[in-house]
MARDO-503986 format. One record per residue (C-alpha): residue number from 0; residue in three letters; x, y, z. Coordinates in steps of 0.05 Angstrom, whole numbers, plus 5000, padded with zeros to 4 digits. Layout:
// MARDO-503986
+-----+-----+------+------+------+
|   i |  aa |   xx |   yy |   zz |
+-----+-----+------+------+------+
| NUM | ALA |    X |    Y |    Z |
...
+-----+-----+------+------+------+
//
This chain:
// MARDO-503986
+-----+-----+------+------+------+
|   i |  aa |   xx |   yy |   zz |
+-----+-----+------+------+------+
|   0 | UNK | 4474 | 6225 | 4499 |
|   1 | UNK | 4492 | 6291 | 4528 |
|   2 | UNK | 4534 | 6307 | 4466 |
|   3 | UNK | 4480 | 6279 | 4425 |
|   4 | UNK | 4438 | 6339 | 4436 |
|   5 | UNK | 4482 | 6391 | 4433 |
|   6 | UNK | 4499 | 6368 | 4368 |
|   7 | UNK | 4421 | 6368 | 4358 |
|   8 | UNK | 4413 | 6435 | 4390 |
|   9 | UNK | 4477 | 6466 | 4345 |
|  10 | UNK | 4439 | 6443 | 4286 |
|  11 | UNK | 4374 | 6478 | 4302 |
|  12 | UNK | 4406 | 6543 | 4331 |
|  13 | UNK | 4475 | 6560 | 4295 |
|  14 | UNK | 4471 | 6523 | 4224 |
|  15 | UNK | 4522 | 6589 | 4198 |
|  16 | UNK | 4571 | 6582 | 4252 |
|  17 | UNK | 4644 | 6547 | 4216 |
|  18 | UNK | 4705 | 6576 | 4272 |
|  19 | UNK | 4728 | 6529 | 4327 |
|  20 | UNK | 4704 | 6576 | 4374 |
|  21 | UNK | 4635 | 6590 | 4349 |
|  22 | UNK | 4630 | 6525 | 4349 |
|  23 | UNK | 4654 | 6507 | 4424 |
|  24 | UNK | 4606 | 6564 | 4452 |
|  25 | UNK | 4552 | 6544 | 4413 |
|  26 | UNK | 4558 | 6478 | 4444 |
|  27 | UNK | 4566 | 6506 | 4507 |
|  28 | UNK | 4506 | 6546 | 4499 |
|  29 | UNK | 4468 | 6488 | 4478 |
|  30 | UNK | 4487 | 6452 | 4532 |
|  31 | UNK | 4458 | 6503 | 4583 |
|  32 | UNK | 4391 | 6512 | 4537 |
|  33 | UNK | 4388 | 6437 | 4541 |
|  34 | UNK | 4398 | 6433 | 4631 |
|  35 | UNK | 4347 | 6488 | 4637 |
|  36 | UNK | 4295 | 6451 | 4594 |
|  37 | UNK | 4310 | 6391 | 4623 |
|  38 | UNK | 4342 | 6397 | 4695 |
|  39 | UNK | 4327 | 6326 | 4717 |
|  40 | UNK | 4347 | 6286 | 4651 |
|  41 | UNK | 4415 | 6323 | 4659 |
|  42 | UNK | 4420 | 6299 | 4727 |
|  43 | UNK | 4412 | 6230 | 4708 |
|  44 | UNK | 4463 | 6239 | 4654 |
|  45 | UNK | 4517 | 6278 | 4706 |
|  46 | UNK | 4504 | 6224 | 4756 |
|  47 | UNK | 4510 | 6169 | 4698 |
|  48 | UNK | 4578 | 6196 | 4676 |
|  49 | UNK | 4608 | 6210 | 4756 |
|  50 | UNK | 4593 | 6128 | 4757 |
|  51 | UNK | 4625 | 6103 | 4700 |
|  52 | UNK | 4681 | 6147 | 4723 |
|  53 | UNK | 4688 | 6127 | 4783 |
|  54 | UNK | 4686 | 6051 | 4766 |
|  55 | UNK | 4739 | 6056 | 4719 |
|  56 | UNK | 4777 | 6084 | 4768 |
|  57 | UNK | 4764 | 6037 | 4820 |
|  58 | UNK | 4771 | 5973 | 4770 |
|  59 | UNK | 4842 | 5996 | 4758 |
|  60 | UNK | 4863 | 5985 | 4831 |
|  61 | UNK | 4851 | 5910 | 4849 |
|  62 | UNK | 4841 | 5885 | 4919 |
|  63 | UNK | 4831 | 5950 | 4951 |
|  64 | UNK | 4804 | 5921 | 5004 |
|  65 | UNK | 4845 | 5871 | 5021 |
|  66 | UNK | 4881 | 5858 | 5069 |
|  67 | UNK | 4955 | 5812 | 5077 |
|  68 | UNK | 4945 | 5743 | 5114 |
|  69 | UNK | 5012 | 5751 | 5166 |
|  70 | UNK | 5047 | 5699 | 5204 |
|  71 | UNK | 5094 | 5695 | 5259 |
|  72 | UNK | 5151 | 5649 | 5243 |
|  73 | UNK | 5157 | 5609 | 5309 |
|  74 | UNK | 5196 | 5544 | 5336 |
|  75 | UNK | 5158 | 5471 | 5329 |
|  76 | UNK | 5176 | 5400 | 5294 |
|  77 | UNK | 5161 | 5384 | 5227 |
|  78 | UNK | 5161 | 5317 | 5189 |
|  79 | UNK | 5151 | 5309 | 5121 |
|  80 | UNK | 5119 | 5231 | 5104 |
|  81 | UNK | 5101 | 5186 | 5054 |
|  82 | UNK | 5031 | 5167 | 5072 |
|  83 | UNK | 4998 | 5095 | 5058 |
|  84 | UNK | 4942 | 5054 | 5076 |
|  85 | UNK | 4954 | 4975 | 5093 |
|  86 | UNK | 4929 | 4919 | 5136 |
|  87 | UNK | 4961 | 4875 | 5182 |
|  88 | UNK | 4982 | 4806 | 5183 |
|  89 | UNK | 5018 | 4757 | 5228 |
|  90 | UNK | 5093 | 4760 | 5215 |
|  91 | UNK | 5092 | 4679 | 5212 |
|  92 | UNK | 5044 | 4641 | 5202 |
|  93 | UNK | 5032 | 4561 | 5184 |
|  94 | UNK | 4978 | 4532 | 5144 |
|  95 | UNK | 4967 | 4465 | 5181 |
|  96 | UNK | 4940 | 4417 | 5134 |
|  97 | UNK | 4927 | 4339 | 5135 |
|  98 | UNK | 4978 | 4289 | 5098 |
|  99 | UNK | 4923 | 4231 | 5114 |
| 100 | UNK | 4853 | 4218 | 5081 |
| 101 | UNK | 4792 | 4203 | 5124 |
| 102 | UNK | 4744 | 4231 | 5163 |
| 103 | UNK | 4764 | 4290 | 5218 |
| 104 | UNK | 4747 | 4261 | 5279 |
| 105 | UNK | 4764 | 4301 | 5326 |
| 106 | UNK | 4779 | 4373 | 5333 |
| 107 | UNK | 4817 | 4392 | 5401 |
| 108 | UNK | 4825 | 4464 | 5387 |
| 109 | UNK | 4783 | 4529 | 5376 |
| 110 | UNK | 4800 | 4599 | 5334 |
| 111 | UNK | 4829 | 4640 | 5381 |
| 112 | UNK | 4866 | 4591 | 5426 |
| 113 | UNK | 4935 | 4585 | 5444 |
| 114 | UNK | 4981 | 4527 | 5426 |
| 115 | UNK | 5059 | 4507 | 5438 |
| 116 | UNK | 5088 | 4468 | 5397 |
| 117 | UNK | 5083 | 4398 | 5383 |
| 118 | UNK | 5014 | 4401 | 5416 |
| 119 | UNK | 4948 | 4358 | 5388 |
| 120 | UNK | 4908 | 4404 | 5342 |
| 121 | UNK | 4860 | 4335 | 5314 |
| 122 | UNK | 4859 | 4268 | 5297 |
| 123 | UNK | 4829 | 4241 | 5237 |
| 124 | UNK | 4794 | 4170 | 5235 |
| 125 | UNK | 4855 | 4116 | 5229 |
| 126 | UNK | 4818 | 4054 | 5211 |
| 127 | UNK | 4842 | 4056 | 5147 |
| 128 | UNK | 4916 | 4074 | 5153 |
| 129 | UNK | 4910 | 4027 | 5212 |
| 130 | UNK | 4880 | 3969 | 5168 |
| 131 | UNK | 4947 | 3982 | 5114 |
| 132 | UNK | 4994 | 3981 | 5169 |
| 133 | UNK | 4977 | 3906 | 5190 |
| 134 | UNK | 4968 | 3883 | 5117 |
| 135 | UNK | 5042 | 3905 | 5111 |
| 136 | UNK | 5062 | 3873 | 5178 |
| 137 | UNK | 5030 | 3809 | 5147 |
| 138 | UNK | 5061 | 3811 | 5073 |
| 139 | UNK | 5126 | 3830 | 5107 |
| 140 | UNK | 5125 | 3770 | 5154 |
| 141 | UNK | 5107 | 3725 | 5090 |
| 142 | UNK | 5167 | 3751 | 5058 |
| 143 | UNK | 5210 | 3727 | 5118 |
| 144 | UNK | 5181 | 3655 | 5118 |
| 145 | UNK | 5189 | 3654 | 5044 |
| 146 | UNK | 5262 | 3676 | 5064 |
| 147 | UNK | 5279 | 3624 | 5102 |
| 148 | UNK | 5258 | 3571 | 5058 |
| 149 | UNK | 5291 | 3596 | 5000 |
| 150 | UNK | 5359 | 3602 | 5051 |
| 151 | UNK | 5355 | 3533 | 5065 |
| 152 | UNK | 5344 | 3502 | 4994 |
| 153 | UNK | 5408 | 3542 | 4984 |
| 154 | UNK | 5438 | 3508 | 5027 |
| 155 | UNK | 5424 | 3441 | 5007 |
| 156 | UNK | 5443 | 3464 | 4935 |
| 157 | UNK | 5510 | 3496 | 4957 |
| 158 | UNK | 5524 | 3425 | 4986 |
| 159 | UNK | 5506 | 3383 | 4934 |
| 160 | UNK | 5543 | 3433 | 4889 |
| 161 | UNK | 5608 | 3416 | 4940 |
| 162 | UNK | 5598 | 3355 | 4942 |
| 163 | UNK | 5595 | 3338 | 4860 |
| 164 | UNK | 5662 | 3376 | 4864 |
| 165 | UNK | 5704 | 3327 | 4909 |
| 166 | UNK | 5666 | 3269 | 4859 |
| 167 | UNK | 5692 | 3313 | 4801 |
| 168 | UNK | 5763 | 3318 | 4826 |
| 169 | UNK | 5762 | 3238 | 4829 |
| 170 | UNK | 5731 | 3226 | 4759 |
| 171 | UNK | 5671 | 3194 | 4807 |
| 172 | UNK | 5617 | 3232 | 4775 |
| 173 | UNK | 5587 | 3254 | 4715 |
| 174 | UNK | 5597 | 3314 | 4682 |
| 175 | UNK | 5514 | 3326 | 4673 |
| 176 | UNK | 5501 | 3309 | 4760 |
| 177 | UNK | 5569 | 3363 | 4766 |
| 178 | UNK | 5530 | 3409 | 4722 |
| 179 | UNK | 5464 | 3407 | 4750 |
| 180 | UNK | 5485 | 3422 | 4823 |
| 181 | UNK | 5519 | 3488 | 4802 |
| 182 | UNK | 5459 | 3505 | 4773 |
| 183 | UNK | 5418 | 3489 | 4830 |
| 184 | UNK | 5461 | 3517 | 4871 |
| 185 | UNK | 5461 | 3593 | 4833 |
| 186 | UNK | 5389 | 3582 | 4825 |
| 187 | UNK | 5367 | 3579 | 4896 |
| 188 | UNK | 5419 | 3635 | 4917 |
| 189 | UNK | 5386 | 3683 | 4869 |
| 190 | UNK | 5316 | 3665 | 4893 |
| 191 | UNK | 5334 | 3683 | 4965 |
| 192 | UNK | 5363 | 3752 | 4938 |
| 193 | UNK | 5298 | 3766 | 4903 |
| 194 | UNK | 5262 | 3749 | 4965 |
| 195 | UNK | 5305 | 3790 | 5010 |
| 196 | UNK | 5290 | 3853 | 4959 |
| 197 | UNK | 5220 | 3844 | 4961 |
| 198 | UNK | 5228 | 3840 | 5041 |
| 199 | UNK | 5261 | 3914 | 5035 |
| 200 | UNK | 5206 | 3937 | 5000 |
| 201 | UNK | 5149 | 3919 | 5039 |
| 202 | UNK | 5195 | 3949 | 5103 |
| 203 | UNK | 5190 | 4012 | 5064 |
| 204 | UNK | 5118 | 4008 | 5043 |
| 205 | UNK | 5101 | 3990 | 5128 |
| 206 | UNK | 5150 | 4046 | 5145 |
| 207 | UNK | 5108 | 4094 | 5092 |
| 208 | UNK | 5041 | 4072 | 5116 |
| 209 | UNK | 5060 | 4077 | 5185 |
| 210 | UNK | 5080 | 4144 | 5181 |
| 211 | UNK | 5010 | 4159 | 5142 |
| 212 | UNK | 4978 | 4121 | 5206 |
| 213 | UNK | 5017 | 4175 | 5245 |
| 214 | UNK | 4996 | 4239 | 5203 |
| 215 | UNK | 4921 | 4218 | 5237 |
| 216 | UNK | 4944 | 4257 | 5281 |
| 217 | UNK | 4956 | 4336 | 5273 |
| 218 | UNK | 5002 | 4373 | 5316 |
| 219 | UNK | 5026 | 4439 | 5318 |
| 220 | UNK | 5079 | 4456 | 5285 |
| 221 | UNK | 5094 | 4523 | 5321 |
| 222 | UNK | 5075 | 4560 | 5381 |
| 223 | UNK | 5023 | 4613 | 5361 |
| 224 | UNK | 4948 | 4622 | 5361 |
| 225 | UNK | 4897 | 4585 | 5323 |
| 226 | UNK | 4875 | 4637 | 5273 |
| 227 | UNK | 4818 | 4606 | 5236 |
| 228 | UNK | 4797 | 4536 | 5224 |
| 229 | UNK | 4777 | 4516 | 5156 |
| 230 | UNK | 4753 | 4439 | 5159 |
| 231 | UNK | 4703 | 4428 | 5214 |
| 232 | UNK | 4697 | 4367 | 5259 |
| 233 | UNK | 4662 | 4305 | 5222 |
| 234 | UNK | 4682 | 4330 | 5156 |
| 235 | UNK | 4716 | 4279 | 5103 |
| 236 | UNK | 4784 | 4295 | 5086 |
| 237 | UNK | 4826 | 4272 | 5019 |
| 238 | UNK | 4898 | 4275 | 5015 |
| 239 | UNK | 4909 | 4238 | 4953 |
| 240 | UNK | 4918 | 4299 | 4910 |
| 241 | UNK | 4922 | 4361 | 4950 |
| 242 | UNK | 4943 | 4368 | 5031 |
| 243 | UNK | 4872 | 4404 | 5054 |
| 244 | UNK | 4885 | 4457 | 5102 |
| 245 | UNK | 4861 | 4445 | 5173 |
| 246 | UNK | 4867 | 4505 | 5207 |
| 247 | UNK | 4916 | 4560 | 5214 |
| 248 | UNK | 4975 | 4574 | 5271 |
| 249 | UNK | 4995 | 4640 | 5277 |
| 250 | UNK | 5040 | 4682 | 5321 |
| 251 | UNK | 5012 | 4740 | 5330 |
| 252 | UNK | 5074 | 4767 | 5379 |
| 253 | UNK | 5103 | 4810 | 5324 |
| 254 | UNK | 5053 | 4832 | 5261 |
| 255 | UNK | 5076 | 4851 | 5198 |
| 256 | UNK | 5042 | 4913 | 5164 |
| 257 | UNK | 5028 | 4917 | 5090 |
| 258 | UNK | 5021 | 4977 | 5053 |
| 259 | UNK | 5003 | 4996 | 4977 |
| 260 | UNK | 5054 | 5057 | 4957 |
| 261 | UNK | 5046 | 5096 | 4901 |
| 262 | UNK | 5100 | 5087 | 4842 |
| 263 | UNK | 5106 | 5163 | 4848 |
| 264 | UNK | 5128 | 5162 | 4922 |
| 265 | UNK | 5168 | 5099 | 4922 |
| 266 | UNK | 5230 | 5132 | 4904 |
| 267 | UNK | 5230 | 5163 | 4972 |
| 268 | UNK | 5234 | 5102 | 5005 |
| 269 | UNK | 5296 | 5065 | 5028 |
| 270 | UNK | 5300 | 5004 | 5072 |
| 271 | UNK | 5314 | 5021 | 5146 |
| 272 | UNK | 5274 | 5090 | 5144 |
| 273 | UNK | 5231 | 5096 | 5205 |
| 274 | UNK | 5159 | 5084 | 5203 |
| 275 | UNK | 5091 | 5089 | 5239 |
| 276 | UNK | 5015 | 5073 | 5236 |
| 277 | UNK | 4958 | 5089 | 5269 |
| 278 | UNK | 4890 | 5043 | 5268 |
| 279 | UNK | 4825 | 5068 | 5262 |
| 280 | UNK | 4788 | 5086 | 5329 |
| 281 | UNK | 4865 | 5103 | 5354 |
| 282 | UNK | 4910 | 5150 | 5356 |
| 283 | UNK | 4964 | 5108 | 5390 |
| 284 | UNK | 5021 | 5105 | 5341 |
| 285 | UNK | 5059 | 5034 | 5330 |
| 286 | UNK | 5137 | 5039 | 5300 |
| 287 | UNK | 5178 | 4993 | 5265 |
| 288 | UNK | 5240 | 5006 | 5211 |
| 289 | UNK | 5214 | 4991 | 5135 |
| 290 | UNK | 5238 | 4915 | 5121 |
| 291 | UNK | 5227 | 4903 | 5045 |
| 292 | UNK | 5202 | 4931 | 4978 |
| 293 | UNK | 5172 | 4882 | 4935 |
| 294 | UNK | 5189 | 4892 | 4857 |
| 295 | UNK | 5137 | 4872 | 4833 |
| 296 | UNK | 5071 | 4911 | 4832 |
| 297 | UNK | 5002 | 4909 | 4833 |
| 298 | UNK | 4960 | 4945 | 4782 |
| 299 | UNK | 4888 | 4975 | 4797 |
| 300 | UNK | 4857 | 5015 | 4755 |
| 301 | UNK | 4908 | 5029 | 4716 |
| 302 | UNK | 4954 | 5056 | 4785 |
| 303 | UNK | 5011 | 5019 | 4797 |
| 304 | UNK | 5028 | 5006 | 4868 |
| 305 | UNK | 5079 | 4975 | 4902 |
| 306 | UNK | 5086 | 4931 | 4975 |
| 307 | UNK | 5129 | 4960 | 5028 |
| 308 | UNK | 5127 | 4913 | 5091 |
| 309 | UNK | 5153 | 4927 | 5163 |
| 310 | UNK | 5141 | 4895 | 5232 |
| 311 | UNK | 5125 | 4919 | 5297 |
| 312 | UNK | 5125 | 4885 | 5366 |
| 313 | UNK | 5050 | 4863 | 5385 |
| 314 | UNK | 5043 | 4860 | 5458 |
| 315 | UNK | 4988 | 4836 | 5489 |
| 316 | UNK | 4952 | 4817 | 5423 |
| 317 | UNK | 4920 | 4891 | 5418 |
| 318 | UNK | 4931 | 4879 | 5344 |
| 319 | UNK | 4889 | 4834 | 5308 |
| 320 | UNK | 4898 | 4813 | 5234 |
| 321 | UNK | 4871 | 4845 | 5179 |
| 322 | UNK | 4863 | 4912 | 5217 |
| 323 | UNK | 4861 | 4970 | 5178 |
| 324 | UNK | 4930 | 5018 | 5177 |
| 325 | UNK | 4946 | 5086 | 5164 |
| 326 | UNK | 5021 | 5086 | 5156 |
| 327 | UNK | 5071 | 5147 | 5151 |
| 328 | UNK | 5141 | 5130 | 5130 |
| 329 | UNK | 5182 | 5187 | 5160 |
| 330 | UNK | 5228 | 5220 | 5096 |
| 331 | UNK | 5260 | 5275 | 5141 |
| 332 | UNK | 5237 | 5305 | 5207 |
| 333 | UNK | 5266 | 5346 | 5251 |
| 334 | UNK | 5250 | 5387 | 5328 |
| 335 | UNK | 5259 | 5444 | 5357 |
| 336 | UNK | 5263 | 5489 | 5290 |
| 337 | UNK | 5242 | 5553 | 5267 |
| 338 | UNK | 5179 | 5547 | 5219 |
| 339 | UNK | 5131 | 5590 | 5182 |
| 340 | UNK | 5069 | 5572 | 5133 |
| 341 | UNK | 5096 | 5541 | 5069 |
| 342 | UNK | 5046 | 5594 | 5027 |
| 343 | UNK | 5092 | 5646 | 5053 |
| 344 | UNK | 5158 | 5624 | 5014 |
| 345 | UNK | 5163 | 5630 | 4949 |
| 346 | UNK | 5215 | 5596 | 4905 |
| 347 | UNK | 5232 | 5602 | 4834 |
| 348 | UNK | 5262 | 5535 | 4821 |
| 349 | UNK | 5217 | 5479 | 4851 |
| 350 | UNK | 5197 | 5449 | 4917 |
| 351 | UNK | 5272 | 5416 | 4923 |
| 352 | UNK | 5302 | 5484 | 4917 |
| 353 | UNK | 5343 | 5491 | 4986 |
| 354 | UNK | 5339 | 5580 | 4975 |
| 355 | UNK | 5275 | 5615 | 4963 |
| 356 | UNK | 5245 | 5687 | 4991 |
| 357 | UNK | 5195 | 5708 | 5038 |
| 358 | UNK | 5166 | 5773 | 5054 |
| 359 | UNK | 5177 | 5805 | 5125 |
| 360 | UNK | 5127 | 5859 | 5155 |
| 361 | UNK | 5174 | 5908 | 5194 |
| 362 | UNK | 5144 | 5935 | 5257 |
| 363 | UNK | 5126 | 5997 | 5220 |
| 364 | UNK | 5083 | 5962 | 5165 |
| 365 | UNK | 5140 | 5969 | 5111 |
| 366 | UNK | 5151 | 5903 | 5072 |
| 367 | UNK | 5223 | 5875 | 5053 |
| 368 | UNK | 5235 | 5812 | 5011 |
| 369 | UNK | 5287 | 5768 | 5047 |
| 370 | UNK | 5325 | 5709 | 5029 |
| 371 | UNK | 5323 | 5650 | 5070 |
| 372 | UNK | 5348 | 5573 | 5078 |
| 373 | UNK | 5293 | 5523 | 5073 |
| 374 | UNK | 5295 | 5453 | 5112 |
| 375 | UNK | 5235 | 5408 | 5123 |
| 376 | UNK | 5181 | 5417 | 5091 |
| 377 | UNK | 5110 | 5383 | 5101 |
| 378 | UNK | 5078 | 5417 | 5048 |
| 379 | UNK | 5035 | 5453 | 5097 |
| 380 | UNK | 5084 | 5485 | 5146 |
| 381 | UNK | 5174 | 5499 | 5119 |
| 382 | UNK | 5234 | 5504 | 5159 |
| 383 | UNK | 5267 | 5565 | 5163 |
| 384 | UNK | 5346 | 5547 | 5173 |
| 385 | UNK | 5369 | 5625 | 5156 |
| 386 | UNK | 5356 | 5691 | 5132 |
| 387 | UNK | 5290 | 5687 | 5191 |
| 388 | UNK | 5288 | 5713 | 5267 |
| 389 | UNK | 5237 | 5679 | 5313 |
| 390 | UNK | 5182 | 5724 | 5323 |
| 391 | UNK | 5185 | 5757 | 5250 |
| 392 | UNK | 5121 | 5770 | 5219 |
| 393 | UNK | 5115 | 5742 | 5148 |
| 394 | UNK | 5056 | 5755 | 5096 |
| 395 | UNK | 5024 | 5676 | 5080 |
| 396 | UNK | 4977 | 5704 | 5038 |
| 397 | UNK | 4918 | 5763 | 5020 |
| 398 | UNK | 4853 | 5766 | 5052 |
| 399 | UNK | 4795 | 5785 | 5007 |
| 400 | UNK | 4741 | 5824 | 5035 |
| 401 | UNK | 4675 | 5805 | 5009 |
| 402 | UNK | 4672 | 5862 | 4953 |
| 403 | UNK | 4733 | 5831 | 4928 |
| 404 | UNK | 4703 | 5768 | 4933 |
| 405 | UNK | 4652 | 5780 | 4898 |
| 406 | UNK | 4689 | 5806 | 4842 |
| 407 | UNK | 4739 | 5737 | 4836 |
| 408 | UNK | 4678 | 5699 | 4843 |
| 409 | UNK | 4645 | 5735 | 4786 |
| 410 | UNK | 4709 | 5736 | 4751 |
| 411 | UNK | 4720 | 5652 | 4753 |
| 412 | UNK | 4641 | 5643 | 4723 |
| 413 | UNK | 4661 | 5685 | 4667 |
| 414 | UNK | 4726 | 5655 | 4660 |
| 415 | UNK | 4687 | 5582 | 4668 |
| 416 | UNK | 4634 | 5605 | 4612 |
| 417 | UNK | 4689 | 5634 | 4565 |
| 418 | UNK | 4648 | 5692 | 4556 |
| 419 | UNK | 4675 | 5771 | 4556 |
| 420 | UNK | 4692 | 5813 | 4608 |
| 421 | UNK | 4616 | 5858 | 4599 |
| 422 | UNK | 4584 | 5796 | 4615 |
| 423 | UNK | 4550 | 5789 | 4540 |
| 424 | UNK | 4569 | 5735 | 4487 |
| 425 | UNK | 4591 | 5753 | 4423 |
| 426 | UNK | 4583 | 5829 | 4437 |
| 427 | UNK | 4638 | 5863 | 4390 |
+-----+-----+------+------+------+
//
């Protein structure tokens, strides 16, 4: 603007003048016609020019106000995990169900009790089984009888049959009466072998529906505690096609926890590795070793997890089943160790680089980049194995003050809205 008028003001005053010179005074001249004509328009113009100035000067020095974020590297433990969440289950467990059909009696047993083994859980109504138990006993003891007769017109035949043989030997019979009592004789034998078969099978059909008679009667099959009861008493029962489930037996001395893990972190998993959870309302920690990776997974949502099971001791029943678990399987740990922020190393090739840098603040504010040994790492706090005194300050990071601030935060909207550094869109 300034230059504006003493172009304007050259025009008007010095149209002749052509030299460099001329030319510079005139403006010059100009200049001072134009600040004593108009002292506080050239203010504004001064002060407008000092500001712009002094902006471009200060937007060429970032984070003048800032200020480092420093550390003290200092000893502590460290653990780095693979983090989960599972439920718990009984480590064994039986399904009790009922091998008889009929109506459940009686029901000896509530969810929640204890029970040893071999102990009466229910009985179902036996009038039935009972009722093909003694039509067995009876068609078995028919069998006999028939048995017996058949033995004994055997032996009559077998007689006859010996006895046509001495006639034989003295030509004092006929060949037709010799022929007919070995016949008779062969006849009757086999008819006492048939009856004797069909004896063994009605044993096996009384032994078969006396053992139904005895499934009436459900008994634990483990010592444990009755975890939940799925046929109530008076309800009808039918085993003919599938064994109904009764009620459950659990032993809830040692649980087993299940855990969905990530396809990404499985590979840092190992059977044996140490383990923990915590349940919710607790901070007490439970440990066990990590038992068994299934291989097969389970998909949701498109993430595909897998099931890592271990087993801790229960005492005291203070776990129940289905409780909810936050598990950490322990990849490396160790104690006692010197440690710093993980912002304040720096490494060039990857987290599983074992070298990387930090920068140390000397007592008299100087900086020095140092190489150190990396350990452990959490992601939120490394182990320093070398290069690193306890005590050393490091620099984790830079402090913005709220100028600064305000400038990144400005900064980021324009860099969300894809629009140009003057704040305008589409100015050229």
């Amino acid at each position: 603007m300034l230059d504006d008028l003493v172009r304007k003001d050259r025009r008007s005053h010095a149209p002749g003048i052509s030299s460099q010179s001329s030319a510079t005074g005139g403006r010059l001249g100009a200049a001072r016609a134009f600040a004593r004509r108009r002292p506080l328009l050239t203010g504004i113009i001064v002060l407008l020019v000092l500001g712009t100035g002094a902006y471009m000067a200060w937007g060429g020095k970032s984070n003048t106000g800032s200020k480092p974020i420093v550390a003290t590297a200092t000893r502590g433990d460290i653990e780095d995990d693979v983090t989960a969440l599972g439920n718990l289950q009984p480590s064994n467990y039986i399904d009790v169900g009922a091998q008889a059909s009929g109506q459940l009696k009686k029901l000896y047993v509530g969810i929640g009790d204890h029970v040893d083994e071999g102990q009466l859980l229910a009985e179902i109504d036996p009038a039935v089984q009972s009722a093909k138990v003694d039509a067995d006993n009876a068609q078995l003891r028919n069998l006999q009888a028939q048995l017996l007769d058949k033995q004994s017109t055997a032996a009559l035949n077998a007689a006859n049959a010996a006895r046509q043989e001495r006639l034989k030997a003295e030509n004092a019979t006929s060949q037709s009466d010799y022929d007919s009592a070995q016949a008779a004789m062969r006849s009757s034998a086999a008819q006492a072998k048939a009856v004797t078969a069909q004896i063994t099978q009605a044993q096996s059909t009384l032994k078969a529906d006396t053992a139904t008679l005895g499934y009436t009667k459900i008994y634990a099959p483990m010592s444990g505690t009755v975890a939940s009861i799925t046929t109530k008493q008076g309800m009808t029962v039918n085993a003919n096609q599938l064994a109904p489930v009764i009620l459950q037996v659990a032993d809830l001395a040692v649980m087993t926890v299940q855990t969905q893990v990530s396809e990404a972190d499985v590979p840092k998993l190992h059977v044996g590795m140490d383990a923990y959870f915590t349940t919710l309302g607790s901070n007490k920690r439970w440990y066990g070793k990590l038992k068994q990776i299934w291989p097969t997974p389970t998909v949701i949502n498109n993430v595909v997890l897998y099931t890592a099971l271990f087993d801790v001791q229960n005492p005291g029943n203070a776990l129940m089943m289905q409780m909810t678990a936050q598990v950490f399987f322990v990849v490396a740990q160790a104690h006692d160790v010197l440690t710093v922020p993980a912002a304040a190393v720096h490494t060039k090739g990857g987290k599983d680089t074992s070298a990387a840098t930090v920068t140390v603040l000397k007592d008299d504010g100087t900086q020095e980049t140092r190489t150190v040994g990396l350990g452990v790492t959490d992601r939120v706090t490394t182990e320093i194995r070398s290069g690193l005194k306890g005590g050393e300050k490091v620099i984790a990071g830079i402090q913005l003050d709220d100028s600064d601030k305000t400038k990144a935060g400005a900064q980021n909207n324009r860099n969300r809205m894809g629009g140009p550094p003057g704040g305008g869109f589409g100015a050229p």
